[in-house]
N, C-alpha and C positions, 0 to 999 in steps of 0.2 A: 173107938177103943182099939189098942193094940192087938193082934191076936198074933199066936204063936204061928198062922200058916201065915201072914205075911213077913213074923220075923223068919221063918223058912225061908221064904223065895229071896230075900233082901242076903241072907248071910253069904251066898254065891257069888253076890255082887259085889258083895263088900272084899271078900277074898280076893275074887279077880282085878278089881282096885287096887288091893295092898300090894299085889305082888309087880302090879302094872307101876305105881308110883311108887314104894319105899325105897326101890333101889337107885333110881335117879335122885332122888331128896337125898337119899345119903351119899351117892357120889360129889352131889353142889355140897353138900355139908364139908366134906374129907377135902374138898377143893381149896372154898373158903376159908378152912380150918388152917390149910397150908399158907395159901398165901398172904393169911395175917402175921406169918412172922417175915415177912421181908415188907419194905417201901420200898417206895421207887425214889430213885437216882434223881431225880428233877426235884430243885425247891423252888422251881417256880412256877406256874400256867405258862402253857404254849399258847402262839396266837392262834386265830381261827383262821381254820385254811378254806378256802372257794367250797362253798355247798357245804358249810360245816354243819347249819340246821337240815339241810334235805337228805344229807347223811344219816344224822340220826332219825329223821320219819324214816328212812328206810329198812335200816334197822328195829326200828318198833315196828315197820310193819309187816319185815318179815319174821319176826316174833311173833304176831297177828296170825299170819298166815300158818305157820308151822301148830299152831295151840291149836285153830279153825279144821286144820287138816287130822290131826288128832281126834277132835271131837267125832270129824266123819268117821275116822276110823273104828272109834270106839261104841258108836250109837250103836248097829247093828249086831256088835258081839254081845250088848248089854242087854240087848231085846230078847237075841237070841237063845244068852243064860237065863232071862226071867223064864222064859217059855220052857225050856227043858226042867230047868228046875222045877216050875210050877208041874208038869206032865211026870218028872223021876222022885223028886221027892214028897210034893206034895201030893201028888196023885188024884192031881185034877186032871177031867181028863177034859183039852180042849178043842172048843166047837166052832164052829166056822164064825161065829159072833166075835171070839177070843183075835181071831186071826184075820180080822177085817178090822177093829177096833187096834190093835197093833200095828198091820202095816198102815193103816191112816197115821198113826205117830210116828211110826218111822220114817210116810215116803213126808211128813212134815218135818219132821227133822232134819231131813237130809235135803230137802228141799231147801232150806234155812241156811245151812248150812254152806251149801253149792252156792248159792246167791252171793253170801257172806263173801267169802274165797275169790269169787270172780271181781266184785269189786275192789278188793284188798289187790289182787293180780294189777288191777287196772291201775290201783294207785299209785303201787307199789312202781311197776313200770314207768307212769307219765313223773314221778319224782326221780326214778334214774334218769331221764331226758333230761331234766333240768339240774342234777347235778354235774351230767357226763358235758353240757353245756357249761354249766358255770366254772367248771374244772378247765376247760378248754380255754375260756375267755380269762380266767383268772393267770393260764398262764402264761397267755399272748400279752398279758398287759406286763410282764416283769421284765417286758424288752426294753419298757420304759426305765428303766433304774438306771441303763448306760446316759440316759439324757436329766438324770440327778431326782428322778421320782422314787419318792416310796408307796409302796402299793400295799392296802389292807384290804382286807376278804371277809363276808360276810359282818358285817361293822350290826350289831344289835343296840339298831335305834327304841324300838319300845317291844313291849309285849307283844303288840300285832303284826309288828314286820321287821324284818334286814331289811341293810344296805349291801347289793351283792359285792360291791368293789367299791373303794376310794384309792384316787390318784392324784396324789400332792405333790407340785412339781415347779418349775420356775416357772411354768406356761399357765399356772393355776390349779383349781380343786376340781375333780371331776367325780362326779358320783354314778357309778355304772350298772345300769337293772338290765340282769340278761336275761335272754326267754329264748326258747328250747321249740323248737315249732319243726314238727315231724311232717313228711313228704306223702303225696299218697306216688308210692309205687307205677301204678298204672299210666302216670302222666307225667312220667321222668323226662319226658325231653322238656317240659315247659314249667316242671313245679318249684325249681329252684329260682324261679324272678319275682321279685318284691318291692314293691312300690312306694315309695312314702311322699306324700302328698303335703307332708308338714302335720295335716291332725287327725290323718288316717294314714293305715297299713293295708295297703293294697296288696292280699294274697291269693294265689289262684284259687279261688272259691269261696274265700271267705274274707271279710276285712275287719280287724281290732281297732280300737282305740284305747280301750282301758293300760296297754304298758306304755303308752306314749303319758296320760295323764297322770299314770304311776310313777317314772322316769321324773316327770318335771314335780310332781308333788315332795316326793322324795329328796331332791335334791334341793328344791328350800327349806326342807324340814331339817338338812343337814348344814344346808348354810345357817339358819337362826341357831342350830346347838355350838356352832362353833364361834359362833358371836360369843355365845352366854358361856362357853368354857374357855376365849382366849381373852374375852373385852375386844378384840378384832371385828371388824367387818369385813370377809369378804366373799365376792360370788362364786356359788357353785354351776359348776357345768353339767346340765343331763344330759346323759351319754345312755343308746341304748342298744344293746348287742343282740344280735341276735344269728346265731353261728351256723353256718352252712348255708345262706342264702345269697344271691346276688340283688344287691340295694339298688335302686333308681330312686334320687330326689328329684323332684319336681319343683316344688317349693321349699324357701327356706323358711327355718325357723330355729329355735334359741336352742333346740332338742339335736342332738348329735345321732346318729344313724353310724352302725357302722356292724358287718360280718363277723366281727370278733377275730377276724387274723391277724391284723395289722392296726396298731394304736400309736404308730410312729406321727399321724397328723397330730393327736394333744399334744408334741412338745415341737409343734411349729409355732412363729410369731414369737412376740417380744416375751421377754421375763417382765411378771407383776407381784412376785412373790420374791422376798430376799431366802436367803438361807436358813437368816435367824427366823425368820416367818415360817419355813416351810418343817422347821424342827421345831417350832413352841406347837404347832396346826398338829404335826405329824404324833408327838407327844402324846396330846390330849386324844387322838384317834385310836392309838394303840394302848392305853391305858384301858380303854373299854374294849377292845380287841384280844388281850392276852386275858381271857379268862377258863382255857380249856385244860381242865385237869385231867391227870395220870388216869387212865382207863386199868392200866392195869395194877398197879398196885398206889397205895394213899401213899401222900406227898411226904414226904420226907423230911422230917424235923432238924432244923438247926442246929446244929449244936456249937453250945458258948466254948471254946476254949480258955477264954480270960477268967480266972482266978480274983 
């Protein structure tokens, strides 16, 4: 049953609430309110730029973070209103039971809470790695365009994964999976050497396979869509970047290995692609590529002048 001393102790909470949220909800209101009367200037989608998805986890998950940090903030002022209130208005007077039963929610909450945060730090962090990487790689490959390539970023093959770079060029199709592989500090004279052995990545301490089988999986997954979107068949090249390391191949294999600084080798050797080939390919890539709308204000309507 309701009773009037827990709507007592609730109505301090609820005030300190109102005054905590109404004012923000109505500044996003007065915000929105405004920039519904302008659009934006673009009537069309821009393409996706290098880390276009790891941009936006990052932004979600500093949004995460910021709500997460909130909640710490606010758990203890809420406890602490419950308690006063319950001790000034309602005029319980509380006993060490009150105040062990309390701090066990509290230091659970915040414990929750703390947890929460650190992981979201963690994410949040290893996803700028991989953007501030693919950003980097994406714009070492637009050196190619002097040798007649056009270069797409972030190419959204399905639901569960990008293509971080395609490179279409006279020299062929290259499909480029970057990965972002941080040093440990302590063993800087030796941590920047990395070995590729053809179907492992030899790194000081630890060795992958999984972006080598990603690299090559990927990039047939990209050759068959471009069969079925030109009636063309032809091969794509994995190519795999991985920026700020010094490579050693040992063995070869159909997989490209490369630092991400220099992508001047894909436009060595013959042309196997014509021009009209590399504009009907280029086409069909960028058609799925240009789908990133006006962030800041809705697209901007047409208007017919013909009468």
């Amino acid at each position: 049953m309701f009773s009037k001393e827990l709507l007592h102790t609730m109505i301090p909470v609820f005030i300190f609430l109102f005054f905590c949220l109404v004012p923000v909800l109505l500044i996003f209101y007065i915000f929105r309110y405004q920039i519904k009367k302008k659009k934006s200037p673009l009537n069309i989608e821009l393409l996706r730029s290098p880390g276009e998805k790891l941009r936006d986890q990052i932004d979600k998950s500093s949004d995460d973070i910021l709500e997460y940090f909130l909640y710490l903030i606010l758990m203890p002022v809420l406890v602490y209103s419950i308690g006063i209130t319950q001790h000034t208005f309602v005029n319980n007077k509380l006993g060490i039971t009150y105040f062990i039963l309390m701090g066990l929610v509290l230091f659970g909450a915040i414990f929750y809470l703390l947890k929460k945060l650190y992981k979201l730090l963690k994410l949040r962090n290893s996803l700028r790695v991989g953007y501030e990487c693919e950003l980097a790689v994406g714009q070492s490959l637009q050196t190619l365009a002097k040798y007649g390539f056009n270069i797409f970023h972030d190419f959204p093959a399905q639901k569960n994964f990008n293509i971080d770079h395609i490179a279409v060029g006279p020299q062929g199709i290259y499909a480029v999976e970057t990965k972002g592989r941080a040093k440990f500090e302590k063993t800087e004279n030796e941590n920047w050497k990395l070995q590729f052995d053809g179907e492992r990545l030899l790194f000081p301490g630890w060795v992958e396979t999984k972006p080598i089988d990603q690299a090559i999986r990927q990039a047939k997954w990209l050759q068959k869509w471009i069969e079925n979107s030109t009636g063309d068949r032809h091969y794509v090249t994995p190519v795999l970047a991985i920026p700020g390391w010094f490579i050693k191949q040992t063995k070869s294999s159909e997989l490209r290995v490369s630092n991400g600084k220099n992508f001047d080798f894909l436009s060595k050797g013959n042309a196997i692609l014509t021009e009209k080939q590399i504009g009907i390919i280029s086409f069909q890539i960028e058609k799925m590529c240009r789908n990133v709308e006006s962030k800041a204000y809705k697209k901007k309507e047409t208007t017919n002048f013909n009468n």
